[in-house]
C-alpha positions, 0 to 999 in steps of 0.5 A: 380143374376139378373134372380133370383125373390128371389133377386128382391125387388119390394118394395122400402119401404124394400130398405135401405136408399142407396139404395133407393139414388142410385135408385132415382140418376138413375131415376133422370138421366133418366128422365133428358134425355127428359127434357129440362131444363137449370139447374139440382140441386140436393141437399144432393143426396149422404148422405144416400150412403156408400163410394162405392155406392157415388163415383159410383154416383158422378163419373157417375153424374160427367161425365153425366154433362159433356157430357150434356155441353148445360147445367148446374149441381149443386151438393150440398153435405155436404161430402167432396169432398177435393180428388176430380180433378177440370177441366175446365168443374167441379168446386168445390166450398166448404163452410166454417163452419158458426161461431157459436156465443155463444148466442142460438136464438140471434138476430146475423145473420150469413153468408157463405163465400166461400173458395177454 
């Protein structure tokens, strides 16, 4: 119960690692209301979250980088994110998994393509 002061944590030390994820998620968005930046970036935001917890956040992030369309949101998550509807206004972009060359710390270097 919200009303009840045994049930409100005030050290966000004692918060679990979700939570202190959803916590920061919802301060990000409300500082990014009065902040007059052309792109938003947030990496790894939902590794910490349970399932529950990470579809809340991804769909509330979703719909609040579409009703802010005057600027641009980059997710970056190493979850999948295959289930997920792309639209005109939400692309998906997902990474292949880097090659891996048999030799530890060689002199090969590695790069990302993008799939679909």
């Amino acid at each position: 119960d919200a009303n009840d002061q045994k049930s409100q944590n005030k050290d966000v030390k004692a918060l679990s690692g979700g939570e202190r994820s959803f916590t920061t998620l919802a301060l990000l968005l409300a500082i990014g209301e009065s902040l007059e930046t052309p792109f938003r970036v947030m990496d790894e935001f939902d590794v910490f979250l349970d399932p529950l917890a990470r579809k809340i956040a991804l769909d509330t992030l979703i719909e609040t980088a579409k009703v802010m369309e005057h600027r641009q949101f980059i997710f970056i998550t190493p979850q999948d994110l295959s289930s997920r509807k792309t639209d005109p206004k939400l692309k998906i972009f997902c990474m292949r998994p880097p090659a891996r060359s048999g030799t530890v710390g060689g002199p090969v270097q590695q790069t990302l393509e993008f799939g679909n």
